[in-house]
C-alpha positions, 0 to 999 in steps of 0.5 A: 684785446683780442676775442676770449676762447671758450677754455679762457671763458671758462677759466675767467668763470671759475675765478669769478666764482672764487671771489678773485677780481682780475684784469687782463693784458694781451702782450704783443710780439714786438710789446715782448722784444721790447719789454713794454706793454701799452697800459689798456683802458680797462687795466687803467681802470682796474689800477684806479679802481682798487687804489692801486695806480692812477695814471692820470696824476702820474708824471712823464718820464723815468723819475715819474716810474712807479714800481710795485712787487710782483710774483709770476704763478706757473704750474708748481713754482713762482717768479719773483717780478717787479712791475713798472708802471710809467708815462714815457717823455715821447708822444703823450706819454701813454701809459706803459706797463711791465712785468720783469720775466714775463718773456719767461711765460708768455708768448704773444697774444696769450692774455696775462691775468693780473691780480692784486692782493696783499700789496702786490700782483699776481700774474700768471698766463690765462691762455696756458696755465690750466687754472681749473686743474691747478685749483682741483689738484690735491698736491699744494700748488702756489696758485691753489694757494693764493685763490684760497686765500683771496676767497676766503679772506672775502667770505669772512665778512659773510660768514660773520653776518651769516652768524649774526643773522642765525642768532638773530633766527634762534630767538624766535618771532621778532615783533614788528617795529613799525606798521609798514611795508619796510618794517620788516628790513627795519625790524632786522637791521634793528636786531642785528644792531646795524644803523637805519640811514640812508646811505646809498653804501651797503648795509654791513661792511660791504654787504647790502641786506635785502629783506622780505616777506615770503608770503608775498610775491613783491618786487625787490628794492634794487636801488634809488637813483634819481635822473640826470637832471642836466639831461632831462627835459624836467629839473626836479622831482617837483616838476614830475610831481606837478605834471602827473601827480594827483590828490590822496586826503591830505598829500598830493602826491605819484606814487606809481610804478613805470615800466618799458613794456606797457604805460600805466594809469599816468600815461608813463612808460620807460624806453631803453636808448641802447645807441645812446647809452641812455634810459628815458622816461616818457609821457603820453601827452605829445606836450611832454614826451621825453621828460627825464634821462637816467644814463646806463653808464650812471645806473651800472654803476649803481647797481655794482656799487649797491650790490656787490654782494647781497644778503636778501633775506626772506621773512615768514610774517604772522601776528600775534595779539594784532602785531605782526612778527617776523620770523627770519628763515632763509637767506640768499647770498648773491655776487658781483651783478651782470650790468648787462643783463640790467638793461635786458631785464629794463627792456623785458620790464622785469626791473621796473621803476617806482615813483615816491613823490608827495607834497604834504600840507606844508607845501614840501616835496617829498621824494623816496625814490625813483626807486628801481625794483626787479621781479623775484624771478629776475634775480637768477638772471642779474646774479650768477649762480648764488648760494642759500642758507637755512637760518634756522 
């Protein structure tokens, strides 16, 4: 696909902004004499990863075709189109797509938008149309419509938690649950009625709830990932244990934090292999050296599974008859984190990593982590532009 223009940037940022998901396609002059275009790698992905289309278990051949509703937006008026996803018999059968009517709006090398919303696509040419004026207009328009809806469908849930979080702010100092750092994530999802466990799915139906303490200037839980053992020179959380661990009473145990601009006490450091796609671990001891490998695809990927979209939510803490309370006051609401500002921010070591490993009396390994943690001036730059709200 060819290089964005500024004006076609800029109108990808405005729907990013309304919660609207695309993927683009850029037919060619001969793609529309033939009324066939070549389904991309990134719009196979799209299909496959909103359950729309998978490809790959599609048969060749025009029995094999999947067709699926569609609807063409120009400026006041929509094109009722059929799309057709298939494999053709000749060559490998590389995946084709088509949109009945689409020689009406495109010219070649002009870039489609496709959405997917309500069982059918919604197509419309993101080169010509001026989506910016279309979704300003004070006259209905078909395209004003459909963003509408696709955003506020998306803001129900949030706006529903919001609630739920307001209510919970109005009964005043909530009395901690248990004293510990992470009491006051527990204390919340506890007075909202949410499940504590340790699923690596956001907390509430699709949104991820961040608590913190607002006197404190800590760094932020991002999510737990461990290595990709198949690819580190340790196998276990027990090996890293063993090599740099060290004995605290009872446990023997590393609880440490690990970043790629300075080695700490253990001799740690992170390292971003950008040629290699990959994040290493290191140790200063020549004996050890490169000890685990995290791939940047894996931790992407977990960070857009993780935080999608994001309450984090800040509590003012006092104590009352020596129990600490939380008062729950401001909520910052973040979207669709940039992956590759994660790697600038690793490099930068404004996400770090924490190690949470202990063997007990018992003999067992324990691991809470590795857990990867972002500085609170860091989130400005992994999240575009959020929104605050006052609880209270």
């Amino acid at each position: 696909m060819r290089v964005l223009t500024l004006a076609e940037q800029t109108k990808i940022k405005l729907l990013t902004k309304n919660q609207v998901s695309i993927s683009l396609i850029e037919p060619t002059e001969t793609g529309l004499k033939k009324s066939i275009m070549d389904a991309t790698g990134s719009v196979r992905s799209f299909l496959k990863d909103n359950n729309i289309h998978d490809y790959d278990i599609q048969g060749q051949g025009p029995e094999n075709k999947v067709q699926i509703d569609a609807i063409i937006y120009q400026d006041f008026q929509v094109i009722q189109s059929t799309a057709s996803l298939y494999r053709p018999q000749t060559k490998k059968g590389d995946p084709r797509i088509w949109f009945s009517g689409l020689t009406k709006i495109a010219n070649p090398n002009d870039l489609i938008a496709l959405v997917f919303y309500s069982g059918s696509f919604h197509i419309f040419n993101l080169t010509q149309l001026n989506v910016e004026a279309l979704l300003n207009s004070n006259l209905v328009n078909p395209l004003k419509e459909l963003i509408s809806e696709i955003s506020g469908k998306a803001n129900e849930i949030a706006f529903e938690l919001l609630a739920m979080l307001r209510k919970v702010a109005s009964s005043g100092p909530i009395p901690s649950m248990v004293a510990a750092d992470t009491s006051v994530g527990r204390t919340l999802e506890t007075a909202l009625g949410i499940d504590i466990n340790s699923s690596k799915q956001p907390d509430y139906k699709g949104i991820e709830l961040k608590s913190f303490r607002s006197s404190r200037t800590n760094r932020k839980n991002l999510f737990a990932q461990v290595p990709e053992w198949s690819l580190s020179k340790f196998k276990s959380s027990a090996e890293i244990l063993h090599a740099f661990g060290y004995h605290r009473e009872e446990d023997f145990k590393l609880y440490c934090t690990v970043s790629a601009i300075t080695r700490n006490s253990q001799g740690l450091a992170l390292r971003l292999d950008s040629d290699i796609k990959q994040l290493v671990e290191n140790s200063n001891n020549p004996e050890i050296g490169d000890f685990v490998v995290w791939t940047l695809n894996t931790l992407h990927n977990r960070l857009l599974e993780k935080h999608k979209e994001t309450f984090w939510v800040e509590a003012t803490s006092t104590y009352i008859d020596g129990l600490e309370h939380f008062q729950y006051s401001i909520v910052e609401h973040t979207k669709k984190p940039i992956t590759s500002q994660f790697d600038i921010l690793v490099d930068q070591g404004i996400i770090t990593l924490d190690h949470l490993i202990k063997r007990n009396s018992t003999g067992k390994v324990v691991e809470k982590g590795p857990i990867f943690k972002i500085k609170p001036k860091g989130l400005d730059l992994l999240f575009p532009p959020s929104e605050k709200y006052n609880l209270i």
